[in-house]
One Martini backbone bead per residue (centre of mass of N, CA, C, O) as a GRO file, in nm:
protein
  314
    1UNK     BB    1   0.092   0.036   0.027
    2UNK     BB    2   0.068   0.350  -0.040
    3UNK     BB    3   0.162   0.666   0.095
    4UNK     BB    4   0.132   0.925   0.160
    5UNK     BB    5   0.163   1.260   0.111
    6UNK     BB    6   0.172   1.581   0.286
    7UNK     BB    7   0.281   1.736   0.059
    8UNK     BB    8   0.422   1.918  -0.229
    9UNK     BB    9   0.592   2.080  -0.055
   10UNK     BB   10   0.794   1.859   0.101
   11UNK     BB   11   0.885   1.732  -0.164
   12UNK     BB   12   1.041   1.961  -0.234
   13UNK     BB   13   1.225   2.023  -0.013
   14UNK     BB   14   1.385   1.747  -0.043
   15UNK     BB   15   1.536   1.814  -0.244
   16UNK     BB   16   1.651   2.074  -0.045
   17UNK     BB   17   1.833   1.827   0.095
   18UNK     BB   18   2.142   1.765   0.309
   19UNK     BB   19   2.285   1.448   0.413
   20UNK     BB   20   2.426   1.379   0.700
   21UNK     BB   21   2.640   1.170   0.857
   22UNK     BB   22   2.484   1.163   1.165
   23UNK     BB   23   2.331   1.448   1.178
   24UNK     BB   24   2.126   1.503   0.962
   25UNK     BB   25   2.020   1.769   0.813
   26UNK     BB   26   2.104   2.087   0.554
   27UNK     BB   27   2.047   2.398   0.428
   28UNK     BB   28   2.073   2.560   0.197
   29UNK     BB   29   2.120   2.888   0.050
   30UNK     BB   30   1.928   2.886  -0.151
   31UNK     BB   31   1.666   2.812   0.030
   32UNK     BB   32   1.678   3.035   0.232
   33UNK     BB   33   1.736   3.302   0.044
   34UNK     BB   34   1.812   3.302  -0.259
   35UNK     BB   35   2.085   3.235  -0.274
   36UNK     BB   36   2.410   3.161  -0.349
   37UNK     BB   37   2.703   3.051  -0.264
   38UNK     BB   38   2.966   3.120  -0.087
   39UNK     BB   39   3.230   3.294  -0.210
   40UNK     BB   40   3.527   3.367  -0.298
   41UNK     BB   41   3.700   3.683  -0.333
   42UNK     BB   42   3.885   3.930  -0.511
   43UNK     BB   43   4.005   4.205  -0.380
   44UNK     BB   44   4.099   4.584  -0.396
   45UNK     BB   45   4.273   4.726  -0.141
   46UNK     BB   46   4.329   5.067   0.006
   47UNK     BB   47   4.593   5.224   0.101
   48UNK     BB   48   4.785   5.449   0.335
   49UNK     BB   49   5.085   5.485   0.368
   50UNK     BB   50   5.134   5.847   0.343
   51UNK     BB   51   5.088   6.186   0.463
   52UNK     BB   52   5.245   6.500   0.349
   53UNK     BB   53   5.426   6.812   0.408
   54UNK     BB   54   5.530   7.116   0.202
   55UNK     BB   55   5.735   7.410   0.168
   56UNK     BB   56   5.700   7.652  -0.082
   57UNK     BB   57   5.905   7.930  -0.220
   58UNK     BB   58   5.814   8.218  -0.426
   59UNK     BB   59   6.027   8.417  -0.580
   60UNK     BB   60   5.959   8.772  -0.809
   61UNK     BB   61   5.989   8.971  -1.073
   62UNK     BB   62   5.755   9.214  -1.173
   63UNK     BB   63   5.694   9.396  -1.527
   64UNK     BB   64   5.558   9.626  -1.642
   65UNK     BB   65   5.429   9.711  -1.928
   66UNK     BB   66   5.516   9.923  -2.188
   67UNK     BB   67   5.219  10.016  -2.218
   68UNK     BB   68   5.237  10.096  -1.910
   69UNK     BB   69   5.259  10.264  -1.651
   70UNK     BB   70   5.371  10.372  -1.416
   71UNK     BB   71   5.461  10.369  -1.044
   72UNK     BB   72   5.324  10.469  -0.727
   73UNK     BB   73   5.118  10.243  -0.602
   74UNK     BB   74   5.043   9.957  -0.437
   75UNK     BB   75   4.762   9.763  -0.343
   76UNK     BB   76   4.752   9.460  -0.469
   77UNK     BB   77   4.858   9.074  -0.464
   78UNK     BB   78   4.722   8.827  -0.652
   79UNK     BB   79   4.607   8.509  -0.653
   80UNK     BB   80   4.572   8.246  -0.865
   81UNK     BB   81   4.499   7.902  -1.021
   82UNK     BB   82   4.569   7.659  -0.857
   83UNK     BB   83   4.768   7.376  -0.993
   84UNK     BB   84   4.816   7.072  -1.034
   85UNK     BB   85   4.964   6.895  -1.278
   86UNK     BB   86   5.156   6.691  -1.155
   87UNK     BB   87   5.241   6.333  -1.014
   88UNK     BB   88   5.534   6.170  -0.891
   89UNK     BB   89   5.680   5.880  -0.834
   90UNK     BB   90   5.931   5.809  -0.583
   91UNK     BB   91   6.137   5.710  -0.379
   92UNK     BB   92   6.078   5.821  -0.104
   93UNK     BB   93   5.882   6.021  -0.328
   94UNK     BB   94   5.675   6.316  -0.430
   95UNK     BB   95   5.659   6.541  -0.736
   96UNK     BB   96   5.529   6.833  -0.749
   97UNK     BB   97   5.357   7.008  -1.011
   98UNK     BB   98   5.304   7.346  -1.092
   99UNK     BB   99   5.041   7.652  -1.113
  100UNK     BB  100   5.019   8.032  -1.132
  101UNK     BB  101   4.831   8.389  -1.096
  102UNK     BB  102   4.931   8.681  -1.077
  103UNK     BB  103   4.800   9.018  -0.974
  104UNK     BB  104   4.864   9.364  -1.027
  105UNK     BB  105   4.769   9.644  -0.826
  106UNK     BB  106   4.778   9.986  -0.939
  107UNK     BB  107   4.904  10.337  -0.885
  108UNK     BB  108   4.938  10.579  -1.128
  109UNK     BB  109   5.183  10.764  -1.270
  110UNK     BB  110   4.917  11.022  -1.273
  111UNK     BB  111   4.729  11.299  -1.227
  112UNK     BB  112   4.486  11.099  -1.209
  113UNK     BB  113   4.510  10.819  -1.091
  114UNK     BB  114   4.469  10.556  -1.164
  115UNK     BB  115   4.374  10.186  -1.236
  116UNK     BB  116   4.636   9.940  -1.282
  117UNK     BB  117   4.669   9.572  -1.437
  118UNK     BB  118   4.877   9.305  -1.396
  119UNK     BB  119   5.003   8.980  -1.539
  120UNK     BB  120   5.114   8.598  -1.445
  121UNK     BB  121   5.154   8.329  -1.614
  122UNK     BB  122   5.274   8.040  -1.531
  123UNK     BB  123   5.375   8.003  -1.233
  124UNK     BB  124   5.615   7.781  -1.151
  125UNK     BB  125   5.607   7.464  -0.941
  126UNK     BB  126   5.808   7.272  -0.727
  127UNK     BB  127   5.796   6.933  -0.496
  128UNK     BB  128   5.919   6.776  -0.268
  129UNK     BB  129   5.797   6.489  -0.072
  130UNK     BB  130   5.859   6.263   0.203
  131UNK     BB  131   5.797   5.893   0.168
  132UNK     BB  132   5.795   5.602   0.354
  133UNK     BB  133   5.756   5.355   0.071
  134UNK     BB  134   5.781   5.488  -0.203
  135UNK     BB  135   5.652   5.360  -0.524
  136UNK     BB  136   5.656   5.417  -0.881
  137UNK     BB  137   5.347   5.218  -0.825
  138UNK     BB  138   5.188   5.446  -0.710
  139UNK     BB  139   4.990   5.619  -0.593
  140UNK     BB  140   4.898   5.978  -0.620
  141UNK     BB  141   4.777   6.273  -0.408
  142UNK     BB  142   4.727   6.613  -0.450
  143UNK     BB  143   4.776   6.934  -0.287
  144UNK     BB  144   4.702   7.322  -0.243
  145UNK     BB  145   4.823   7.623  -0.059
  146UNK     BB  146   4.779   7.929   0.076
  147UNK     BB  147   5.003   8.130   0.320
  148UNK     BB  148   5.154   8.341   0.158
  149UNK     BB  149   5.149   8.744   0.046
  150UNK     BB  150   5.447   8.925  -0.085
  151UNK     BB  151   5.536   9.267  -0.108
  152UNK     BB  152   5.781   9.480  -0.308
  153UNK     BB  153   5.831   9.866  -0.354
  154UNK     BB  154   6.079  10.110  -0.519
  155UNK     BB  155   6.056  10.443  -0.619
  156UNK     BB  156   6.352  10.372  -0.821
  157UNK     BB  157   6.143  10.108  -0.930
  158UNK     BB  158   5.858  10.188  -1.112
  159UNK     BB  159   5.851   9.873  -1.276
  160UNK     BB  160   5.887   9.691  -0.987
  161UNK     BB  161   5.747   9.382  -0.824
  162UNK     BB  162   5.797   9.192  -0.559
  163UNK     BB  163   5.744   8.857  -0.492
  164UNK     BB  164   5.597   8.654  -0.262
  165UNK     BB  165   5.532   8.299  -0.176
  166UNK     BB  166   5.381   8.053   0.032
  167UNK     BB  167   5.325   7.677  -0.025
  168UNK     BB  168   5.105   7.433   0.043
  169UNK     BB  169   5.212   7.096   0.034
  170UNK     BB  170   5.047   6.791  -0.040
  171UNK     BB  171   5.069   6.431  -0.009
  172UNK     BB  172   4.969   6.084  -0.111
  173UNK     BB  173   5.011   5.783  -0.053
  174UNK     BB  174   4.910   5.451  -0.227
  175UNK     BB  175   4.812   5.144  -0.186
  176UNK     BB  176   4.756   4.810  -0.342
  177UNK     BB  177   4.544   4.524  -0.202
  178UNK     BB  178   4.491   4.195  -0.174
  179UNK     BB  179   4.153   4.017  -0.075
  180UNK     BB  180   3.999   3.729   0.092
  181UNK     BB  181   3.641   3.729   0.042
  182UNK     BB  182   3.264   3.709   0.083
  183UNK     BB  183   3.258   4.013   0.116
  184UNK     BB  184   3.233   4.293   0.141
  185UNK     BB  185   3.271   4.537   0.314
  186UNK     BB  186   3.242   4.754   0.597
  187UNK     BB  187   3.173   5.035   0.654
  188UNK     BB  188   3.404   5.243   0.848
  189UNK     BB  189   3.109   5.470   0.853
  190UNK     BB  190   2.866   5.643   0.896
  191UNK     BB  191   2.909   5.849   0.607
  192UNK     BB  192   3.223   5.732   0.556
  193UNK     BB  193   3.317   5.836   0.244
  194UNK     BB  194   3.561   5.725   0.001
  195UNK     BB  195   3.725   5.884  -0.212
  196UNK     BB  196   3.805   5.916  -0.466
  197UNK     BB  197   4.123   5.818  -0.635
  198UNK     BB  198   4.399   5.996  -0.828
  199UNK     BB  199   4.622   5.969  -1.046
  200UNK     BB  200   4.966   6.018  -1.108
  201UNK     BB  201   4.894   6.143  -1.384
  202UNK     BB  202   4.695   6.357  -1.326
  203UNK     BB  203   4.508   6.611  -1.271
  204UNK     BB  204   4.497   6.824  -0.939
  205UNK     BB  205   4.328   7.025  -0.776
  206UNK     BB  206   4.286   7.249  -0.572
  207UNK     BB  207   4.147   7.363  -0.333
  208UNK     BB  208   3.916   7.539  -0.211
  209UNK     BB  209   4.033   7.832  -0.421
  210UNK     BB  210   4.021   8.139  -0.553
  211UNK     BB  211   4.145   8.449  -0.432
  212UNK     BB  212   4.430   8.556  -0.282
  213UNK     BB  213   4.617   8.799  -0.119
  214UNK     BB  214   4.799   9.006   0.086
  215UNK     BB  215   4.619   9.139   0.289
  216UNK     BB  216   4.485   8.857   0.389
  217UNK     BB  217   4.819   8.734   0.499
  218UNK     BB  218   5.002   8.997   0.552
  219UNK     BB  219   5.095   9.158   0.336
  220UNK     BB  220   5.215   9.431   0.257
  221UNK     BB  221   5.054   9.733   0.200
  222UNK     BB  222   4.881   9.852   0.460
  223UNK     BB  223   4.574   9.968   0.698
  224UNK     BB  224   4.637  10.062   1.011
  225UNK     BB  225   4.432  10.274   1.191
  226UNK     BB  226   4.479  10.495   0.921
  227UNK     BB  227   4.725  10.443   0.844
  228UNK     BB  228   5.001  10.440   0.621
  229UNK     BB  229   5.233  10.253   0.525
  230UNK     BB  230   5.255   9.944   0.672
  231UNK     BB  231   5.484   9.711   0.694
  232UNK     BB  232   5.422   9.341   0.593
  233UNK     BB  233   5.631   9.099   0.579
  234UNK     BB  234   5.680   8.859   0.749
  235UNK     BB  235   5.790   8.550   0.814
  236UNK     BB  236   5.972   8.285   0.696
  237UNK     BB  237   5.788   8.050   0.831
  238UNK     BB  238   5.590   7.794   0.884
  239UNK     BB  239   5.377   8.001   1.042
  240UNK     BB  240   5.328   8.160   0.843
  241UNK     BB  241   5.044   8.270   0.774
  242UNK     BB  242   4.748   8.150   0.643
  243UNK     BB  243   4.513   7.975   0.569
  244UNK     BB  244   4.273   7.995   0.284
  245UNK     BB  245   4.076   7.827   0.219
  246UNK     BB  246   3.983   7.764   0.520
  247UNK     BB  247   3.816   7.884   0.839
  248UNK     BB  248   3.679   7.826   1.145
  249UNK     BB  249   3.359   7.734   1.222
  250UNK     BB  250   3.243   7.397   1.302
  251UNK     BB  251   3.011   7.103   1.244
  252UNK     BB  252   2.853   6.845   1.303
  253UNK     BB  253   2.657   6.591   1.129
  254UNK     BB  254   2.729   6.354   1.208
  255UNK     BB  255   2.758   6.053   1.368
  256UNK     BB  256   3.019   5.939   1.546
  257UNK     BB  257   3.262   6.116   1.481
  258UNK     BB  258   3.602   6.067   1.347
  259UNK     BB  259   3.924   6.127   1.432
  260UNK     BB  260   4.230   6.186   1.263
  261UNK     BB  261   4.585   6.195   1.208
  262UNK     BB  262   4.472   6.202   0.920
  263UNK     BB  263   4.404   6.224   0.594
  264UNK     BB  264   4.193   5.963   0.628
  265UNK     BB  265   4.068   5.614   0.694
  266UNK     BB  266   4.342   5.521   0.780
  267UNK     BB  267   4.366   5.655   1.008
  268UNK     BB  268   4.389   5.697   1.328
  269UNK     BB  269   4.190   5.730   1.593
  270UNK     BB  270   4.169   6.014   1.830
  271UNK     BB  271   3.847   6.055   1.850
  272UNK     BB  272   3.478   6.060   1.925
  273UNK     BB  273   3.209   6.286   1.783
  274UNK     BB  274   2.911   6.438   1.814
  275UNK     BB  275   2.653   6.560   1.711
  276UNK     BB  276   2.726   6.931   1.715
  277UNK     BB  277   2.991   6.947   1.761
  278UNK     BB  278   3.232   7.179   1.764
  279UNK     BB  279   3.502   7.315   1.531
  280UNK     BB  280   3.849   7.442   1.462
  281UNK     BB  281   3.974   7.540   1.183
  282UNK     BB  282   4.274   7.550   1.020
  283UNK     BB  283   4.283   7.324   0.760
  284UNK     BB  284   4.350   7.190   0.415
  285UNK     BB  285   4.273   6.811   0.282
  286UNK     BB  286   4.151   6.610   0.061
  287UNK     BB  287   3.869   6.701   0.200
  288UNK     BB  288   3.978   6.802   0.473
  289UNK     BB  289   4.006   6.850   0.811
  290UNK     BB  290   4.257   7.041   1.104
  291UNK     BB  291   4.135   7.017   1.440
  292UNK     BB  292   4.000   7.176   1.716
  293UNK     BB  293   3.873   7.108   1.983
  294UNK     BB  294   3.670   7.273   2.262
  295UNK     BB  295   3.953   7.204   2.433
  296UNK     BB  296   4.206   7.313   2.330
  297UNK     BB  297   4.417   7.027   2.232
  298UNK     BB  298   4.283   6.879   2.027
  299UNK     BB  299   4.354   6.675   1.725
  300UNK     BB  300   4.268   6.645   1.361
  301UNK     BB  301   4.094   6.470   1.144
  302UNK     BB  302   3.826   6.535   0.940
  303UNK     BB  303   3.537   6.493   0.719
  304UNK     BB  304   3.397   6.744   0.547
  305UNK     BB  305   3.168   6.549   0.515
  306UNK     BB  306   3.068   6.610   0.841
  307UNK     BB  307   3.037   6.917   0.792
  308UNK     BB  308   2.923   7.283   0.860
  309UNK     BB  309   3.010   7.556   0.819
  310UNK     BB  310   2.947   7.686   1.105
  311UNK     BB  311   2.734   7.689   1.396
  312UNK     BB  312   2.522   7.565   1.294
  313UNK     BB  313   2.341   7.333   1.150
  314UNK     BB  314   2.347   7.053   0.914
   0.00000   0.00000   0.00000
């Protein structure tokens, strides 16, 4: 006499099931989820070997254009369209070349005192920067920030004007290695998320900034307190002028968001603070912040996009 089957669905069941000798059965992954048995599968993730600044310092003298007036006065030297052109990787080394625009107004030694205006376009700059470990098949990405802007002016040379700039330049070298994993990895944070990152052959533009001049670095002859021709030439040393990129006060805008000891998610984390903690902003380099926080002594980088500038929400 043949058995009934207790319904047609226990029959298909059994057939993805699994007879282990001696324990019982085990459903496949297929049944259970409806997805494929996990396998090994290779991936490639990128660590930051190494990321470092220095300083490059630009003197040269520019020459008002034979069509143009002499000068009487300058009013000011402007910086603009900084741009990192290349980016080299040699042995625990990273060659960066960039360019940038300057532009100086005065006023022409004439009658009626107009204001003239000349440039100089593609002055060029390299920086080398040292990073250990790095080696010419790695990756690298470069910033570039303006640090500090002065110029002095001759009476009795009165078409030429000397500049100085001071240029904060960052390099990071990427290393990438390959991984065996079952899944994705799990995102290192909720919210930081790590941006792409440009091949050392490609062109790099420098961080947010548009237009430097020397009055805002505290350079050139400014006006202070009504006085006339005041003299700030700031010293050349690695604290010279601010950075001008970004700074003041920013709020956080993530949950739980890490302090790291350098920009990038490979760096160790140095403290987390939660959503609203108010931050004051230093500097800025591949789209991070390094911040003081409200204790003034801790320091660290923030991911720029976990901060909302200014203290109010966001």
């Amino acid at each position: 006499m043949t058995k009934n089957k207790r319904g047609s669905g226990s029959g298909e069941r059994a057939t993805n099931i699994a007879t282990v000798a001696g324990t019982g059965t085990v459903e496949s992954a297929e049944l259970v989820c409806g997805c494929p048995e996990p396998s090994i599968e290779k991936i490639e993730v990128e660590q930051v070997l190494g990321a470092e600044m220095a300083q490059r310092v630009l003197e040269f003298d520019m020459t008002v254009p034979a069509v143009k007036p002499d000068i009487e006065q300058v009013i000011d030297v402007y910086v603009k369209n900084v741009e990192v052109k290349s980016i080299d990787v040699i042995k625990d080394k990273v060659i960066v070349r960039g360019e940038l625009e300057v532009k100086v107004m005065y006023v022409a030694d004439l009658p009626n005192q107009p204001v003239h205006a000349f440039e100089r376009q593609h002055v060029r700059f390299t920086r080398d920067i040292v990073i250990d470990g790095a080696l010419p098949d790695m990756t690298a990405t470069a910033d570039v920030a303006i640090e500090f802007v002065d110029y002095s002016f001759e009476e009795d040379e009165n078409r030429k004007v000397h500049i100085t700039i001071v240029l904060k330049v960052w390099a990071r070298v990427v290393s990438t290695t390959e991984m065996d994993v079952y899944a994705l990895s799990p995102i290192d944070q909720v919210g930081e998320i790590i941006p792409s990152t440009t091949t050392a052959s490609s062109t790099v533009s420098s961080s947010d900034m548009d237009t430097v001049s020397a009055a805002e670095t505290g350079g050139g002859e400014i006006t202070a307190f009504g006085v006339e021709n005041v003299l700030v030439t700031g010293p050349m040393t690695p604290t010279a002028g601010t950075t001008m990129t970004v700074s003041g006060i920013a709020t956080v805008t993530g949950s739980t968001v890490n302090i790291r000891t350098g920009p990038g998610t490979n760096f160790p984390v140095v403290i987390k603070v939660n959503r609203g903690a108010t931050v004051t902003i230093q500097e800025q380099a591949f789209g991070w912040y390094r911040v003081v926080l409200s204790d003034g002594v801790t320091t660290g980088w923030i991911a720029g996009w976990l901060v909302s500038l200014g203290t109010g929400n966001g």
